[in-house]
C-alpha positions in Angstrom: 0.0 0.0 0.0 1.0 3.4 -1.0 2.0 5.2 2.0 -0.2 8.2 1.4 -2.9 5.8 0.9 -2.2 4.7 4.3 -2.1 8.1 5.8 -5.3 8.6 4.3 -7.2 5.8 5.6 -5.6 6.8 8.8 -7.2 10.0 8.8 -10.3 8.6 7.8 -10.5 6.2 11.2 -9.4 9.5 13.6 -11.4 12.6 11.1 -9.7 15.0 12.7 -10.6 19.1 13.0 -8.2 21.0 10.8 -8.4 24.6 10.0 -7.6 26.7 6.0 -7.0 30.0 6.8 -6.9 30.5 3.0 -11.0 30.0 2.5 -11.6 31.7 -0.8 -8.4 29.9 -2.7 -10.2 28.1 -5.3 -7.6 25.1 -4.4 -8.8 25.5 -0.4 -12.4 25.7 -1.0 -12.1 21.9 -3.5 -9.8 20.2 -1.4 -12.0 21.1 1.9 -14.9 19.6 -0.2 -12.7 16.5 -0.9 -11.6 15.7 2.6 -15.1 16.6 4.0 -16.6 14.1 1.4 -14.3 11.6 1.6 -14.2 11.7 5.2 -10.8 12.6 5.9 -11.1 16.0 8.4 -13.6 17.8 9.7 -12.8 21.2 8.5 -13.2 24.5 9.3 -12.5 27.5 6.1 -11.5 31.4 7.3 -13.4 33.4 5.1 -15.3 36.5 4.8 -18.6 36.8 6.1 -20.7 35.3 2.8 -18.5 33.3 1.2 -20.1 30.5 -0.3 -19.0 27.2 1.8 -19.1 23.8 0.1 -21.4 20.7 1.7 -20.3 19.9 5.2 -17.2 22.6 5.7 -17.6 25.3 8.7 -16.9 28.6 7.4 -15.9 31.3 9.9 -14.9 34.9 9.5 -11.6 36.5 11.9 -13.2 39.5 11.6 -16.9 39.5 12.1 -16.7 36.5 14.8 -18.6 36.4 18.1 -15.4 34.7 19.5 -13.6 37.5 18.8 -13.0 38.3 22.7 -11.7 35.3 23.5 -9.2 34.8 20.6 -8.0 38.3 21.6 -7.3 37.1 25.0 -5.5 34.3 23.5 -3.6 36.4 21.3 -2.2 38.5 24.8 -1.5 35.6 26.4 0.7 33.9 23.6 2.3 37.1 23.4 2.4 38.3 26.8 6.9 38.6 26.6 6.3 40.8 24.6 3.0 43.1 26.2 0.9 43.9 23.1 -1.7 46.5 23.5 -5.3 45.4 23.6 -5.5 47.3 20.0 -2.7 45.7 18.7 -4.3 42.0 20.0 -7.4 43.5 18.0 -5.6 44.1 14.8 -3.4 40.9 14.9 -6.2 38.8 15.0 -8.2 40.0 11.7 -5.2 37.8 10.3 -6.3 34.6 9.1 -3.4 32.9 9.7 -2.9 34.2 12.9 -6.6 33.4 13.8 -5.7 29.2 12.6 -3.1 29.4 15.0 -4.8 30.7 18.1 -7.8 27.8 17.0 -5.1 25.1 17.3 -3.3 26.7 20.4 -6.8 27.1 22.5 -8.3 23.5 21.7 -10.7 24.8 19.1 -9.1 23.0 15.9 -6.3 20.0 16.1 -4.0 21.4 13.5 -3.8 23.8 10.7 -2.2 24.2 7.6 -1.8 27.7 5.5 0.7 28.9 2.5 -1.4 28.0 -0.7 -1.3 32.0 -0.4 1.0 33.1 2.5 4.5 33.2 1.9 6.3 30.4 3.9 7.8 33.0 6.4 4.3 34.3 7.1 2.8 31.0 8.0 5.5 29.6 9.6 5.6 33.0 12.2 2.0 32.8 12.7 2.8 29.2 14.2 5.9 30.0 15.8 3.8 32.9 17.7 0.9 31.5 18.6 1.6 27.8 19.3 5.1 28.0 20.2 7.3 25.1 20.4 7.1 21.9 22.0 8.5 22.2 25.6 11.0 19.0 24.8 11.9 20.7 21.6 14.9 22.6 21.5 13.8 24.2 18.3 11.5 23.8 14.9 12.6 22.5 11.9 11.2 20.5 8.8 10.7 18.1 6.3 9.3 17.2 3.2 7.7 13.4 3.0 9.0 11.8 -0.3 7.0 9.2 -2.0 9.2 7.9 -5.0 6.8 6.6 -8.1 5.6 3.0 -8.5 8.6 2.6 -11.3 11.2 3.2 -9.1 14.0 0.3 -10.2 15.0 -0.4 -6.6 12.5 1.4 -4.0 8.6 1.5 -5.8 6.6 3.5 -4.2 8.6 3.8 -0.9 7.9 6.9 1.3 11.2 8.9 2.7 12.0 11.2 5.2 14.2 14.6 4.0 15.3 16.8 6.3 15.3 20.2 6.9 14.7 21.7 3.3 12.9 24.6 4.5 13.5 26.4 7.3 16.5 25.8 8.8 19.4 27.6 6.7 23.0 26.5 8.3 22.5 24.4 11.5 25.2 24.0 14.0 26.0 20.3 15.0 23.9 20.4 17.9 21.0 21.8 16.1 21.9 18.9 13.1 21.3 16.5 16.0 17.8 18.0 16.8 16.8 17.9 13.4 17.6 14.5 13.0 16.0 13.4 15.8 12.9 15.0 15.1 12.7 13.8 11.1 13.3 10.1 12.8 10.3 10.8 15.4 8.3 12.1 12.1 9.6 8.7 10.2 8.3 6.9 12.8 4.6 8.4 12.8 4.6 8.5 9.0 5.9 5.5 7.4 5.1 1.8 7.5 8.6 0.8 7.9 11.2 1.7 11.3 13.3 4.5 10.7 17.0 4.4 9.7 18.7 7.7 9.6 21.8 9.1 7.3 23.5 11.9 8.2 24.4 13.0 4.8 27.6 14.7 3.5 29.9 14.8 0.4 32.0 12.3 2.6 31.6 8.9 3.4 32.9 7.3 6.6 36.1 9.6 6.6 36.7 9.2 2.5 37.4 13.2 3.0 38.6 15.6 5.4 36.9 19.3 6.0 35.5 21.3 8.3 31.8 20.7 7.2 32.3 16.8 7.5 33.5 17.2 11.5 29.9 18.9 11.7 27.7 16.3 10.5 30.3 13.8 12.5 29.7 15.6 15.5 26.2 15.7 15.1 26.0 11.8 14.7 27.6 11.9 18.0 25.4 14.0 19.5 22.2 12.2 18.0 23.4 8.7 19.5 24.7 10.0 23.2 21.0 11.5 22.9 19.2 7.8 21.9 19.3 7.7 18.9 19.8 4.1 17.8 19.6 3.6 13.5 21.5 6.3 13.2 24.9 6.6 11.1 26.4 9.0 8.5 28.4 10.5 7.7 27.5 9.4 4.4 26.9 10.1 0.9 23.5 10.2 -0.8 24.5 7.0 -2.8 25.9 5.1 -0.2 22.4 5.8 2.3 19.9 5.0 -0.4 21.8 2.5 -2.4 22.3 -1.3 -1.5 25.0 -2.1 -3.3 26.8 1.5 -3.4 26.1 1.3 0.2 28.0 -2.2 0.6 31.3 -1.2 -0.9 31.4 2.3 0.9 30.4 1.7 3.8 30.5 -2.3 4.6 30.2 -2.5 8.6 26.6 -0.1 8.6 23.5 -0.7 9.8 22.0 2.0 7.5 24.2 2.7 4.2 22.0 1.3 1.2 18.5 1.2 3.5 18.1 4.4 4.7 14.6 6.1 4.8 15.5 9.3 6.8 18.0 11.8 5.0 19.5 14.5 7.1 20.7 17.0 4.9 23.8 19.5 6.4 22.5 22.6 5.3 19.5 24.4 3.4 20.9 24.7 0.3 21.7 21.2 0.2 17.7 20.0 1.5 16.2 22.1 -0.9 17.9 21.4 -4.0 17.9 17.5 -3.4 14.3 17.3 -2.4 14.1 19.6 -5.8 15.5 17.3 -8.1 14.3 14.5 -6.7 10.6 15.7 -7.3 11.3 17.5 -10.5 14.3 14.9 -12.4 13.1 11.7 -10.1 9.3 12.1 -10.4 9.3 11.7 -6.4 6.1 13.5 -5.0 6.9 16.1 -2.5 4.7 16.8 0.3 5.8 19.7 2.7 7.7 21.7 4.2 6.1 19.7 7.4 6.9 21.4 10.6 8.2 19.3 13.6 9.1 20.5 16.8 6.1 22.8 17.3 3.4 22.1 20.7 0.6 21.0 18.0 0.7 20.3 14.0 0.8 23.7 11.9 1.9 23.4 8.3 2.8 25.0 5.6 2.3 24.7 1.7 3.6 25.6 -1.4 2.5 28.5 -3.5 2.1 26.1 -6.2 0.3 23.4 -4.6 -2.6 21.5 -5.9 -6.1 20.4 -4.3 -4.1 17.3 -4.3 -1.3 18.1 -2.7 -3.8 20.1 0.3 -5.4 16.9 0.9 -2.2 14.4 1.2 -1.2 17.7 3.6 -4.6 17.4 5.9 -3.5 13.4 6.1 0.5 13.9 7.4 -1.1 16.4 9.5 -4.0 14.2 10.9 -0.8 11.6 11.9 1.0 14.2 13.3 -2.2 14.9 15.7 -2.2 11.2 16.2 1.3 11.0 17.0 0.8 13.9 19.9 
């Protein structure tokens, strides 16, 4: 079974409450009719007042709401460090995204998921604001889930784990260790199969020497004096994903040639893998997922699909699970 498929008939069994601050997006408004008809969320759009809802979907509008009070109240209290004016609580809240985020903080919606319209940096502050980070998180990264296509020669339809290709842009070792603990706890809710975790790098076990291999080395350390078990690196892309590269490079390994976690160094590196992957490997790409956060907000692409919304409400829906 495909694991989106699987995610899907998860979130069929828990039907979940997510709120789309985006409401009018043509893409929005069909996949909440999707996942409402297909059973997947109950779901709540952020629209103005008179926006035509489809069968089954809660529409509700930021700024003509009776809850208004309370979400205002919630809005001082999540930003009480920094004491916000009552006017200023007022005006932040007209913000849908903003408004999705309070819903998920104060119990009223299990997760949410914007950035069909919002820029990434706009949906992922809204979160970062309003729900904060888990308390046993030392910070938030990301991931995208890759599901490679049914003709893949050695891995058909087998779901992956990359990480962070979006948010985090040069992490130090310690944070590398945080990141690749958290895309192995989001391996573990998402795919069928235990996770085993590469800590990538132009390097193999030592085959070169620089200053940006001792970091992802370091970070391996880190990752197993914290727990972490099927865990090893650091190694090229090849020798984690490929059996029989990974037998020659890296013969004593637990992980080289069956890894299903990839812990990229840097941004520049997650990005443009989980780029050609999707675009030269025909890999779909669902994210950037946020981990680390104290409940499931997401984020989108610009460019996503009705498709791509509803594979999004199901990672989320297992991230509520996984709470």
């Amino acid at each position: 079974m495909s694991p989106l498929t699987a995610l899907r008939d998860r979130a069929k069994a828990a039907r979940h409450h997510i709120v789309l601050p985006e409401g009018t997006d043509p893409r929005v408004q069909e996949a909440a009719a999707r996942a409402t008809s297909e059973g997947l969320a109950r779901i709540t759009l952020l629209a103005p007042e008179g926006t035509a809802m489809p069968d089954g979907v809660t529409g509700e509008d930021p700024t003509k709401s009776a809850r208004r009070d309370a979400m205002s109240a919630a809005f001082l209290r999540a930003r009480a460090k920094k004491s916000p004016t009552q006017d200023q609580a007022d005006a932040a809240i007209n913000d849908p995204l903003t408004w999705a985020a309070l819903m998920v903080r104060e119990g009223l919606a299990d997760g949410t998921i914007g950035g069909a319209v919002a820029t990434t940096s706009d949906t992922v502050r809204a979160a970062l604001q309003m729900i904060s980070t888990a308390p046993s998180a030392p910070m938030v990264s990301s991931f995208f889930l890759m599901v490679l296509p049914d003709s893949h020669p050695t891995r058909p339809g087998q779901g992956l784990i990359f990480s962070d290709c979006g948010l985090v842009i040069e992490p130090s070792a310690t944070e590398l260790a945080a990141i690749a603990a958290q895309a192995t706890a989001s391996a573990a809710a998402l795919l069928p199969e235990p996770p085993k975790t590469a800590m990538l790098s132009f390097s193999t076990m030592g085959s070169a020497k620089h200053s940006n291999v001792n970091k992802v080395t370091e970070a391996l350390e880190i990752a197993r004096t914290n727990g972490l078990t099927d865990i090893d690196g650091e190694l090229q892309f090849d020798a984690a994903f490929d059996s029989s590269v990974g037998a020659k490079k890296a013969p004593s390994s637990g992980v080289a040639g069956q890894a299903n976690v990839m812990v990229f160094p840097n941004l520049d590196a997650g990005n443009i893998g989980y780029k050609i992957a999707q675009r030269i490997g025909g890999a779909t790409a669902i994210g950037p997922v946020l981990q680390g956060l104290a409940k499931p907000a997401n984020d989108l692409s610009r460019g996503c699909t009705a498709d791509d919304i509803i594979d999004m409400i199901a990672v989320t829906s297992a991230q509520i699970d996984a709470l």
